[in-house]
C-alpha positions in Angstrom: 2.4 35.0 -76.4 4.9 36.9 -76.2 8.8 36.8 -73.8 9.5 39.7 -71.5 12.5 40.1 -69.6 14.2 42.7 -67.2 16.5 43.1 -64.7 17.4 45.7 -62.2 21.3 45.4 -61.0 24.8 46.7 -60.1 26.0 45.4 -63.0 25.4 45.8 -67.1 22.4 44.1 -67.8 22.1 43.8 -71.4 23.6 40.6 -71.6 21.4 39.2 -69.0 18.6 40.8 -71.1 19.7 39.2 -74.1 20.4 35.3 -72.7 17.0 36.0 -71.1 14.9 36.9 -74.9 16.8 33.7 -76.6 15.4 31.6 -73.7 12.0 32.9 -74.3 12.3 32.8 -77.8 9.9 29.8 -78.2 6.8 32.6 -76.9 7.6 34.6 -80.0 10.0 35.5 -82.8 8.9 37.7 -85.1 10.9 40.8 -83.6 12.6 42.0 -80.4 13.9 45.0 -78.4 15.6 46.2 -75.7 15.2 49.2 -73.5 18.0 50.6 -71.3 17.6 53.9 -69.1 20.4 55.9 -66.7 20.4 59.1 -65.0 23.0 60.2 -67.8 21.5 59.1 -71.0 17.9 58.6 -70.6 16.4 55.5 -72.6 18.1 53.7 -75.1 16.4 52.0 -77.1 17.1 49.7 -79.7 15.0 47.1 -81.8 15.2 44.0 -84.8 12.5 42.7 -87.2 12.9 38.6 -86.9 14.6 36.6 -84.3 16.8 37.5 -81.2 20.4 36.7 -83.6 19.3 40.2 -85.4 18.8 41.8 -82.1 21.8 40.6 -80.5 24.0 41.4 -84.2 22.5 45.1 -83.5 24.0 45.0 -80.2 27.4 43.7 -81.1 27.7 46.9 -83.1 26.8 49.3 -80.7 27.9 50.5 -77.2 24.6 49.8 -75.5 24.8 49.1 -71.6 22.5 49.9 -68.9 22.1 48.0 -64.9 18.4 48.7 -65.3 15.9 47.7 -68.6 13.6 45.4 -69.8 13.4 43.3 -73.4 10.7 41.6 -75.2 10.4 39.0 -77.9 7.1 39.7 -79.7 4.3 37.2 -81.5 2.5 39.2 -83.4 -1.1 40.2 -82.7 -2.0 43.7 -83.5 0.1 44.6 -86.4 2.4 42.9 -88.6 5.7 41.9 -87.6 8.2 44.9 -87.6 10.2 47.1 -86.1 8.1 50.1 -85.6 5.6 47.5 -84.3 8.3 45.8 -81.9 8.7 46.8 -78.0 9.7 48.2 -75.9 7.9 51.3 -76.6 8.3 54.3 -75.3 6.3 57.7 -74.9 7.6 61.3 -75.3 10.9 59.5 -74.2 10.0 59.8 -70.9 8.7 56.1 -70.1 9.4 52.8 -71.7 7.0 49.7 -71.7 6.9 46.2 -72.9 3.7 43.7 -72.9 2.5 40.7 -73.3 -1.2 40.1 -73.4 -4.0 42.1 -75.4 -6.0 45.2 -74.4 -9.6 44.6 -75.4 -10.6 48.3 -75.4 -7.6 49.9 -77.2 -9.8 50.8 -79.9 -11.5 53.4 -77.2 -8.2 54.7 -75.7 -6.0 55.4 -78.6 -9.4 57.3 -79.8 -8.9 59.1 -76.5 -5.4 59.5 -77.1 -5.2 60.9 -80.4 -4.6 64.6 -79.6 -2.4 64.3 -76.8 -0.2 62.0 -78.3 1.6 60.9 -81.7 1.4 57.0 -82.6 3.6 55.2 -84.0 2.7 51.5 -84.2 -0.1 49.8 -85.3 0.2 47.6 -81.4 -2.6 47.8 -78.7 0.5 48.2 -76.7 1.4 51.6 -77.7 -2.1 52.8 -75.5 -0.6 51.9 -72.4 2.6 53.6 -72.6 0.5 56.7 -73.4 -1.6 56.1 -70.2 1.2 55.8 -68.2 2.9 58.8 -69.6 -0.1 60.5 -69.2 -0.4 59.9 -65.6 3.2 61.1 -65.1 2.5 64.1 -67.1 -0.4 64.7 -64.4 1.9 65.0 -61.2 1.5 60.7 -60.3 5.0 58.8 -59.1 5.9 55.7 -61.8 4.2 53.7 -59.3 1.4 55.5 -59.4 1.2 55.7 -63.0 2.0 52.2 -63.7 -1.4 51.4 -61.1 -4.0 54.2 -62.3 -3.2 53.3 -65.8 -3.4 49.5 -65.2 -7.5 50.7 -63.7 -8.2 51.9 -67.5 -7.2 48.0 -69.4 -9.6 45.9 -70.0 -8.2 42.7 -71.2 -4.8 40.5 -70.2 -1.5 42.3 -69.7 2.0 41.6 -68.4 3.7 44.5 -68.0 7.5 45.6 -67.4 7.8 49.7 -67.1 11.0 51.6 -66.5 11.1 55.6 -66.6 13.9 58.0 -67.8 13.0 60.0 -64.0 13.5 57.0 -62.4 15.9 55.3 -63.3 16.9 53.1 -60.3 13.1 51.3 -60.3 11.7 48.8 -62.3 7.9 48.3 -62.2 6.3 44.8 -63.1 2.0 44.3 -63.1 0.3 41.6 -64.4 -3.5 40.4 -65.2 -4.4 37.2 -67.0 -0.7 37.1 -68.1 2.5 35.2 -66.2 4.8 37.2 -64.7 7.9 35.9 -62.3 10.3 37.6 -59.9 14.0 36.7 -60.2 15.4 37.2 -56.8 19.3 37.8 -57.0 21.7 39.3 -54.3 21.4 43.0 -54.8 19.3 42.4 -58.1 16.2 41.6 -59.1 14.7 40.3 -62.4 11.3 39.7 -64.2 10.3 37.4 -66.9 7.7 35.3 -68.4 8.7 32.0 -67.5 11.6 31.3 -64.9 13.6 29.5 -67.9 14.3 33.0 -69.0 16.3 33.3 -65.5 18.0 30.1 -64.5 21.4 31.2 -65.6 21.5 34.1 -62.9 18.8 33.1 -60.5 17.0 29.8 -59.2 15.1 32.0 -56.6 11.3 33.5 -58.0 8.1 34.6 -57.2 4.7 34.4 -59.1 3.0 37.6 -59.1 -0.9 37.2 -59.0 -3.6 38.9 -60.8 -3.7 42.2 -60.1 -0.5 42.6 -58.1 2.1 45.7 -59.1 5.4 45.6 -58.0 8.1 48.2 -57.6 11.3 46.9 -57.5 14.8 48.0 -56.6 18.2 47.0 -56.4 17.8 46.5 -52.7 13.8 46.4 -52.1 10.8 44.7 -53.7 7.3 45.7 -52.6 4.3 44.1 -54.2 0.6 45.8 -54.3 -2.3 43.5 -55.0 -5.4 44.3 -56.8 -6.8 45.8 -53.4 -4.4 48.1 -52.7 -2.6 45.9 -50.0 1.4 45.3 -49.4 1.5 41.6 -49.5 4.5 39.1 -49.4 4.2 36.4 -52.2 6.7 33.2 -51.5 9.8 33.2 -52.7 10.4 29.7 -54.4 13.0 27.4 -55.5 13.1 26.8 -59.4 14.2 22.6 -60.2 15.4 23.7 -63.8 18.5 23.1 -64.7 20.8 25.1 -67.6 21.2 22.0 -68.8 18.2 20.7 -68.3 16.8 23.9 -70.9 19.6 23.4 -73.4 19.7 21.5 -76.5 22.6 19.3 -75.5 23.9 16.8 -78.5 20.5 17.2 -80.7 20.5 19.3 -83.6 16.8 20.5 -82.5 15.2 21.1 -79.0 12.2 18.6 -81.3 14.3 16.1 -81.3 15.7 16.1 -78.0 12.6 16.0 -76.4 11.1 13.3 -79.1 14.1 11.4 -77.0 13.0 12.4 -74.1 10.1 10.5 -73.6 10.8 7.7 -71.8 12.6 9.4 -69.0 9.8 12.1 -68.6 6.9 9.4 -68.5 8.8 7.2 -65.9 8.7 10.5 -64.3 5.2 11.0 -64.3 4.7 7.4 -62.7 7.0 8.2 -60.2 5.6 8.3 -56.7 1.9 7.3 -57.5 2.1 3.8 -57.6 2.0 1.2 -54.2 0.8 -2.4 -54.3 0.3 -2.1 -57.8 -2.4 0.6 -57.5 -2.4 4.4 -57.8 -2.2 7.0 -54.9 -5.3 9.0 -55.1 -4.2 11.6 -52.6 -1.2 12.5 -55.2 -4.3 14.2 -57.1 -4.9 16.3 -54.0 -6.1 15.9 -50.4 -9.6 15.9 -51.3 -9.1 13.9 -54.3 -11.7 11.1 -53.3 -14.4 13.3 -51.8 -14.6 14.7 -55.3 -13.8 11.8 -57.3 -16.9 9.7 -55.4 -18.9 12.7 -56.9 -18.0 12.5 -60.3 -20.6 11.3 -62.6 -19.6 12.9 -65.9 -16.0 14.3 -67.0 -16.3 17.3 -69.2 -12.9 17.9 -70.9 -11.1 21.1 -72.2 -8.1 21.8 -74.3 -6.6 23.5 -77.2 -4.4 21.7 -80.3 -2.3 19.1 -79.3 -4.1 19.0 -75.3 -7.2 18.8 -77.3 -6.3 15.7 -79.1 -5.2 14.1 -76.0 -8.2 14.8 -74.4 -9.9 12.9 -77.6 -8.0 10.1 -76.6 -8.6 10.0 -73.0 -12.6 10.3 -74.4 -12.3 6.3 -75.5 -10.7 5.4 -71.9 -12.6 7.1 -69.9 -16.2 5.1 -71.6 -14.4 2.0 -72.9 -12.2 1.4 -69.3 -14.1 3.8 -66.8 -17.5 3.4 -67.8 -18.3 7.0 -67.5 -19.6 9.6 -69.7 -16.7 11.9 -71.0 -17.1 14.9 -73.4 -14.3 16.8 -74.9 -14.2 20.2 -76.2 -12.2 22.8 -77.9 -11.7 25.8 -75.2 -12.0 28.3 -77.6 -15.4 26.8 -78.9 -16.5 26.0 -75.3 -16.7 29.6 -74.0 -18.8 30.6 -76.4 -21.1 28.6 -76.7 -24.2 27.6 -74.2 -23.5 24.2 -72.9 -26.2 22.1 -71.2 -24.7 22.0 -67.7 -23.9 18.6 -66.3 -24.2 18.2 -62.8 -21.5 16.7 -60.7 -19.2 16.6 -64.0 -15.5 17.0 -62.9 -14.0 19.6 -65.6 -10.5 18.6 -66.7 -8.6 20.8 -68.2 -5.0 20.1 -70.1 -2.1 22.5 -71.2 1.3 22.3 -71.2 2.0 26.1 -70.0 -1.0 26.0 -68.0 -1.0 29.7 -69.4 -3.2 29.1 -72.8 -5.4 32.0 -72.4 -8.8 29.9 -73.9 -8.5 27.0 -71.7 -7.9 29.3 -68.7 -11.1 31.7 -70.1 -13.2 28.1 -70.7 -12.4 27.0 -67.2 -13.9 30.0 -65.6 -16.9 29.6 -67.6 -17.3 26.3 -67.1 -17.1 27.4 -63.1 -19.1 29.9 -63.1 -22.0 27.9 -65.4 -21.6 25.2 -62.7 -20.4 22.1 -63.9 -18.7 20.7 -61.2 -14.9 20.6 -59.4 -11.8 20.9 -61.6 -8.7 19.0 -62.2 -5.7 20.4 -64.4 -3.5 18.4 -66.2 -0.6 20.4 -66.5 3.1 20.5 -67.0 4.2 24.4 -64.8 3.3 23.8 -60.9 2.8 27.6 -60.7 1.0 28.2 -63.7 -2.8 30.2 -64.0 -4.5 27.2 -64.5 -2.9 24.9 -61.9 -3.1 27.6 -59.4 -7.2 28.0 -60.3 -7.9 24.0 -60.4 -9.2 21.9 -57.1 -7.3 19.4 -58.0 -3.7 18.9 -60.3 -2.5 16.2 -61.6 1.3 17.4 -63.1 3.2 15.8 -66.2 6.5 16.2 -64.7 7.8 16.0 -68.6 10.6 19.1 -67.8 10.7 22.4 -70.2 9.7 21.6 -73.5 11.2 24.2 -75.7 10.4 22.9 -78.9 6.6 24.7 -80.6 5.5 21.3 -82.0 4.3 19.5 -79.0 6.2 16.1 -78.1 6.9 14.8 -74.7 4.1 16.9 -73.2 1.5 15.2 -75.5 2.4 11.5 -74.2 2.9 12.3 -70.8 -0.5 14.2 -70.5 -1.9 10.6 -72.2 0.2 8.8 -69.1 -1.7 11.7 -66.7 -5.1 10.8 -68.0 -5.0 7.3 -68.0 -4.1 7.8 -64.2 -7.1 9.6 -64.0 -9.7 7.1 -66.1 -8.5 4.4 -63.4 -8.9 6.0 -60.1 -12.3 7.7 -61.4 -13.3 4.3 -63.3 -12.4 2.7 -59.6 -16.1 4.1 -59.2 -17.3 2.3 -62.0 -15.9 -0.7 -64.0 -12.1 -0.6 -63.0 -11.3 -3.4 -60.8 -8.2 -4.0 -59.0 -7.2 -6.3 -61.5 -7.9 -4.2 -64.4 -5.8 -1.1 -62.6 -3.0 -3.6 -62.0 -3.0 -4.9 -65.2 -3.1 -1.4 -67.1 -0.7 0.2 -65.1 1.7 -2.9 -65.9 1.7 -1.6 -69.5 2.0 2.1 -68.4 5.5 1.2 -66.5 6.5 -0.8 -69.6 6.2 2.4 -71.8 9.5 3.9 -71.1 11.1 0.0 -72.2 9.1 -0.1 -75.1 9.3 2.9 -76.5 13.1 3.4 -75.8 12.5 0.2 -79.0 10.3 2.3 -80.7 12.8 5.1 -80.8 15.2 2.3 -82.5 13.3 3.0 -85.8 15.1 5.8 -85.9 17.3 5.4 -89.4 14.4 3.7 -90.8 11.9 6.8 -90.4 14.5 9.0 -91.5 14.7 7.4 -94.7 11.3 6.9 -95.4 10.7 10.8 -94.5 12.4 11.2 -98.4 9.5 9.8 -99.9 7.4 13.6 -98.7 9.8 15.8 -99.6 8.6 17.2 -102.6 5.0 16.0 -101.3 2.7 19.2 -100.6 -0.4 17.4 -99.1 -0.8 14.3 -97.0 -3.8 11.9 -95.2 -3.6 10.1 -92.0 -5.8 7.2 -91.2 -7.1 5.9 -88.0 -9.4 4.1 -85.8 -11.1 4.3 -82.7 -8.8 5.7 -79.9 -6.1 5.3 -83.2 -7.9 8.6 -84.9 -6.9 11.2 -82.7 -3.1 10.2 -82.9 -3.5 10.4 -87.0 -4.7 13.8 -85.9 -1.7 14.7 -84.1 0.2 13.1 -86.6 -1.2 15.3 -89.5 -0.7 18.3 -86.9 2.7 18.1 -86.1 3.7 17.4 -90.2 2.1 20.5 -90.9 3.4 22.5 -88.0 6.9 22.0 -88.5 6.8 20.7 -92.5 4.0 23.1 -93.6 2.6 20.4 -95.7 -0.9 20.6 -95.7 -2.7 17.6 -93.4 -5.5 16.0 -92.5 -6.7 13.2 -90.6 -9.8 11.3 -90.9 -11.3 8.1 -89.3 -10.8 5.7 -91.6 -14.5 4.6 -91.8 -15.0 8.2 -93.7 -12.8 7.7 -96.2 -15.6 6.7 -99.0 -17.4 9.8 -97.9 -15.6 12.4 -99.7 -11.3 12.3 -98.8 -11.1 9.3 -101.1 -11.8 11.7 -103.9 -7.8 13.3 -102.9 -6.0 9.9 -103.1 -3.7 9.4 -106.0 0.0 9.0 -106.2 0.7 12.3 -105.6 -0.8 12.0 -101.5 0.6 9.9 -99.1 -1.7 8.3 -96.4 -0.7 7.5 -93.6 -2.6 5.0 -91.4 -1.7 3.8 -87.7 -2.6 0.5 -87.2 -2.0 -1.7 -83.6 -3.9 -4.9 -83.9 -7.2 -4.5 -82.5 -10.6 -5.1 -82.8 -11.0 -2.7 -85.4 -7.9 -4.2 -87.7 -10.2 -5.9 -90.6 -12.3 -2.8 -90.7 -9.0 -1.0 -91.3 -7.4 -3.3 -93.9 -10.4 -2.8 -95.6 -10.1 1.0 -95.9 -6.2 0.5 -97.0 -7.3 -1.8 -99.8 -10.0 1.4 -101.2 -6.9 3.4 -101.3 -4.6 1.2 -103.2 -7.3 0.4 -105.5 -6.9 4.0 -106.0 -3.5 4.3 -106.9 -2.8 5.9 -103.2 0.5 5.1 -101.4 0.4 4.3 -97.8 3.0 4.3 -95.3 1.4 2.0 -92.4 2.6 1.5 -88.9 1.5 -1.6 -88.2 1.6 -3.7 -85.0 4.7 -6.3 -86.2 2.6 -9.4 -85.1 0.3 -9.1 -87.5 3.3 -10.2 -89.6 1.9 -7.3 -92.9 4.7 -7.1 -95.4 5.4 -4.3 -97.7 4.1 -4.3 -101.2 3.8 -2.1 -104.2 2.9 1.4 -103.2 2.5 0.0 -99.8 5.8 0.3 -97.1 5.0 -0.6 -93.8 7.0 -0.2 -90.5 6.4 -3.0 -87.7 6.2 -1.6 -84.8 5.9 -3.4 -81.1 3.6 -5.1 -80.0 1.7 -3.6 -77.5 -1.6 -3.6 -75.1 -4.6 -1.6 -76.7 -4.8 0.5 -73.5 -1.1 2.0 -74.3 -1.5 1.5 -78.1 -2.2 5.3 -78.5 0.7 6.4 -76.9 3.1 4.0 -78.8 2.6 5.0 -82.0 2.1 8.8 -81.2 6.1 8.6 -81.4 7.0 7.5 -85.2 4.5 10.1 -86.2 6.4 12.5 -84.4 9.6 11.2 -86.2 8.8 11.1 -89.4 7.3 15.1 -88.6 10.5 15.7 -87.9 12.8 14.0 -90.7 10.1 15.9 -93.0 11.3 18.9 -92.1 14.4 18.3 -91.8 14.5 17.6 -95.4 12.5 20.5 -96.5 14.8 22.6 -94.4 12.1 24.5 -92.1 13.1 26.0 -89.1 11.6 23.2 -86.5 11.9 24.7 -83.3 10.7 27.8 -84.4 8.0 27.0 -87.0 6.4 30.3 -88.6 3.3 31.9 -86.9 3.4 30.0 -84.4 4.3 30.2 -80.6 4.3 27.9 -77.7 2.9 29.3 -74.9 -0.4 30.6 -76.5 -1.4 33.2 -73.8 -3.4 35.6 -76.0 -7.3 34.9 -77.2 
C-alpha cells in the first residue's frame, strides 16, 4: 500500500518527485524518502518519519537535486513507522531501491544475508536491495541484477532501482503490485497510480506481471516474465489536475461526499436505450455468460464488501437468483463448496486490493464459474484478470474513507441484478421501472445533500461521545454497517452496527445515555418491526438519531431527533441514505479534529495481504 515515484530527465527531478509522493499520499503516510544519484555525487539520500510536509521541510533546507531518482511514501507493514524503516534503501551505497508489496520469504534471505551484509531496518524491503547488490557485486549489469534478484522473491513487489554506476538508467519490475510508465519527451517516469503523474505527463503504460523495464532518457525497453522484449500500449490518461485536486472543499471527503450525483449520472451514462440496459456495455460476451449464470458468488473487502451485502437483497428479492457474499480475505482460505455456473463478482475501488485479487484466482482456479469486476481503474489487476467489467466511472477518489465509490458500485450492481434477473423474475416493466429511480438518484440526492447545515449541527451531539450503535433492516443493515465504518474510520469512535431484530440479544445491554444509536429507516415493509426496536431503546434511556423517510410524517421527541429524509423507492432506498451517514461521519470529525483524508493506519489502496 504503499506510493512510489521516479523519474528519469534532463531536468531536476526532485520536485517532480515530491508533487508525485503528495499525490500518492493517500497509499501511505507514515514516512517518506527520496533517492537521488549522479556520476559526481553518488546517491543522495534523504528521509522523514510522518507525512510528505516533513519530507518536503527536509528538502527546503537542503541543496538536494538530481535528473534521475525515485521516492516512496510508505504504510507500514514490516516494522514500525520510522526513518530507519523508510525507503528508499540503499546497499553498501552502491544501489538504491524502493517497494511496494511484501516478500513472503524474507525471513529465509535476510538469514542468508546476514554475513555478507549489515541491516539496518526491520523492512522485508531491505533483502532485496541486498540481492541486487549482491548480484552487482558478482559481475551482473543493473539490469541483470534487478531480474536475477527479482527470480529469488516470493511474494508481491513493485520495484523502482537506480544505481550509483549507473546513473543515467532507471529500472522499474513489478509482480502482484501496480506499476505505470510516464512517458514524457526526453523523460520518462514511474509511479503507482498515473495520478502521481498528471501534472507532467497524460501519456502511460501498465507494466504486467513479471515485466522489468530499463529506462532511459531517450529509450525504454521492457522484459516480460519470459525473457522476451515486448511493447506494452502507450495510453491516454482522462485525469485531470483538477479533476485530483481538492478545489473549494476543505477535505478531498467532502468533495467527493458532493460528488455523487455527478459520478452516478456518470455511471448510467451510455447503458441505457428504450428504457432498458445495454448488455454488451458489460462485455461482448456478456449474454453468453449471463444465460449461464445460475448462482452469483460475490467478493469484496470493507466498504466493497458491504456493497456486495446490499447487492445480496437485490439480487434474491429482484433477480430471483441465489447470491452469496464473502469477505476476500476469509474466502481464500477457506474450502468453499463450488457452485457450478456461479458468475464470481468481484468489487474494489483500486482494483489493486491484494485479497480480492488473491480470492479471485482461487475462486478460478476452484472453478466456480466466469468473472465480472466491478471496479473504478480501467487498467487495474483485477479488471485486467475479469471476463467481464462493469466500471464505476466515479473519477479519483482521494479521500481513505470510501464515499462516491461506495454508491456508484451500488448503481453498478443494480445494473447487474437487472440484466442477470432478466433471466429470472425481471420483466421489462420492472427494469424500466427500477432504472427510473436509478436516473432520479443524482435529483434526489443533490436534496439529500441539502441537509447539509442540519447534519452538521447534529454531528455536536458525538463529540465527546466515544462509542456509538447503528440500526437497520433488511437491505437497510448493511448501510448502518457502513455507517458505523466510516464514523470510526475518520472519527475513531468505536462502532457497531447490528440488525435491528438483534438488538434484545445482547447490544441492548450497551444502550444508555451515554451511546447514540443510530437507525436508518425508509418506509418499508419492515418499518413496524423497526419502530418497535426504537421504542426498546428509549425505554432504555438510549438516544437515537433516526433518518426517517419524511412521509411517514415521525416527529422528534425527547431523546429522539429525527431527520426526514426523501421519499424514495425501496429499490434505491439503500443508496439514499448511505449519504447522511457519510455526512454526519464527516461533521464528527471534523469536530474532534482528526485528520479525515488521512485517517491513522489506514491506506486506500490496500495492495498488501
Amino acid at each position: 500500500m504503499c506510493g512510489i515515484v521516479g523519474a528519469i530527465a534532463e531536468r531536476d527531478v526532485t520536485h517532480i518527485l515530491l508533487e508525485g509522493l503528495k499525490r500518492l499520499e493517500y497509499r501511505g503516510y507514515d514516512s517518506a524518502g527520496m533517492a537521488v544519484v549522479s556520476s559526481t555525487s553518488g546517491i543522495e539520500r534523504i528521509r522523514s518519519l510522518g507525512k510528505v510536509k516533513e519530507l518536503e521541510n527536509l528538502l527546503n533546507d537542503e541543496n538536494f537535486t538530481g535528473s534521475t531518482g525515485i521516492a516512496h511514501t510508505r504504510w507500514a507493514t514490516h516494522g514500525k513507522p520510522s526513518e530507519q524503516n523508510a525507503h528508499p534503501h540503499v546497499c553498501n551505497e552502491r544501489v538504491a531501491l524502493v517497494h511496494n508489496g511484501t516478500i513472503e520469504n524474507h525471513e529465509q534471505l535476510r538469514a542468508n544475508q546476514e554475513n555478507q551484509f549489515k541491516f539496518t531496518s526491520e523492512t522485508d524491503t531491505e533483502v532485496i536491495v541486498h540481492q541486487v547488490c549482491s548480484y552487482l557485486d558478482s559481475g551482473k549489469s543493473l539490469f541483470e541484477a534487478v531480474l536475477a534478484a527479482s527470480k529469488d522473491l516470493v511474494g508481491a513487489y513493485a520495484l523502482g532501482v537506480v544505481s550509483r554506476d549507473n546513473p543515467d538508467i532507471l529500472l522499474a519490475a513489478c509482480y502482484g503490485s501496480p506499476l505505470v510508465i510516464g512517458v514524457g519527451v526526453g523523460e520518462y517516469f514511474i509511479a503507482s497510480d498515473i495520478s502521481a503523474l498528471i501534472p507532467v505527463t497524460q501519456q502511460y503504460i501498465v507494466l504486467e506481471d513479471g515485466d522489468i523495464a530499463e529506462i532511459t532518457r531517450q529509450s525504454l525497453q521492457i522484459i516480460d516474465k519470459d525473457g522476451k522484449t515486448v511493447d506494452r500500449p502507450i495510453k491516454i490518461s482522462e485525469l485531470s489536475v483538477e479533476s485530483i485536486g481538492r478545489g473549494k472543499y476543505k477535505h478531498y471527503m467532502l468533495k467527493e461526499i458532493y460528488e455523487q450525483p455527478s459520478s452516478i449520472s456518470q455511471t448510467l451514462e451510455g447503458r441505457i436505450h428504450n428504457n432498458l440496459l445495454i448488455e454488451e456495455t458489460f462485455g461482448i460476451n456478456a449474454a453468453e455468460i449471463f444465460d449461464k449464470v445460475k448462482n452469483v458468488q460475490i467478493i469484496a473487502c470493507g466498504t466493497s464488501y458491504h456493497a456486495g451485502l446490499i447487492a445480496k437483497y437485490w439480487f434474491e428479492s429482484i433477480a430471483g437468483i441465489r447470491c452469496n457474499v464473502e469477505v476476500a480475505s476469509e474466502f481464500r482460505y477457506r474450502d468453499p463448496v463450488v457452485i457450478e455456473d456461479s458468475l464470481i463478482v468481484t468489487i474494489s475501488q483500486s482494483g489493486e486490493t491484494s485479497d480480492t485479487i488473491a480470492a479471485l484466482n482461487e475462486a478460478k482456479r476452484l472453478g466456480f464459474g466466469k468473472s465480472l469486476a466491478v471496479c473504478n481503474v480501467p487498467e487495474s489487476s483485477l479488471v485486467r484478470n475479469s471476463d467481464l467489467v462493469l466500471m464505476t466511472r466515479a473519477g479519483p477518489e482521494i479521500g481513505v474513507a470510501s464515499t462516491k465509490a461506495f454508491t456508484t458500485q451500488l448503481v453498478a450492481l443494480m445494473q447487474l441484478v437487472l440484466v442477470i434477473g432478466r433471466r429470472y423474475k425481471v420483466t421489462d416493466s420492472i427494469e424500466s421501472e427500477i432504472l427510473g429511480h436509478l436516473k432520479s438518484l443524482p435529483r434526489v440526492l443533490e436534496e439529500v445533500l441539502k441537509l447539509d447545515s442540519e447534519i452538521e449541527a447534529l454531528a455536536e451531539d458525538f463529540n465527546d461521545k466515544h462509542h456509538a450503535l447503528f440500526l437497520g433492516r433488511g437491505s437497510q443493515y448493511p448501510v448502518a454497517m457502513e455507517g458505523a465504518l466510516k464514523l470510526k474510520e475518520i472519527s475513531y469512535i468505536h462502532a457497531e452496527a447490528y440488525p435491528a431484530g438483534e438488538l434484545k440479544h445482547g447490544p441492548l445491554a450497551l444502550v444508555d445515555e451515554s451511546m447514540p444509536v443510530i437507525a436508518v429507516a425508509p418506509n418499508n415493509e419492515l418499518m413496524g418491526k423497526l419502530k418497535t426496536n426504537l421504542h426498546e431503546v428509549k425505554a432504555r434511556g438510549g438516544v437515537l438519531y433516526v433518518f426517517a423517510d419524511e412521509s411517514m410524517l415521525i416527529e422528534s421527541e425527547d431523546n429522539m431527533k429525527v431527520i426526514p429524509i426523501i421519499a424514495v423507492h425501496n429499490s434505491i432506498a439503500p443508496i439514499v441514505y448511505t449519504v447522511p451517514l457519510q455526512l454526519l461521519s464527516y461533521y464528527v470529525a471534523r469536530l474532534k479534529g482528526t485528520d479525515i483524508d488521512q485517517p491513522r493506519n489506514l491506506a486506500k489502496s490496500v495492495t498488501v495481504e
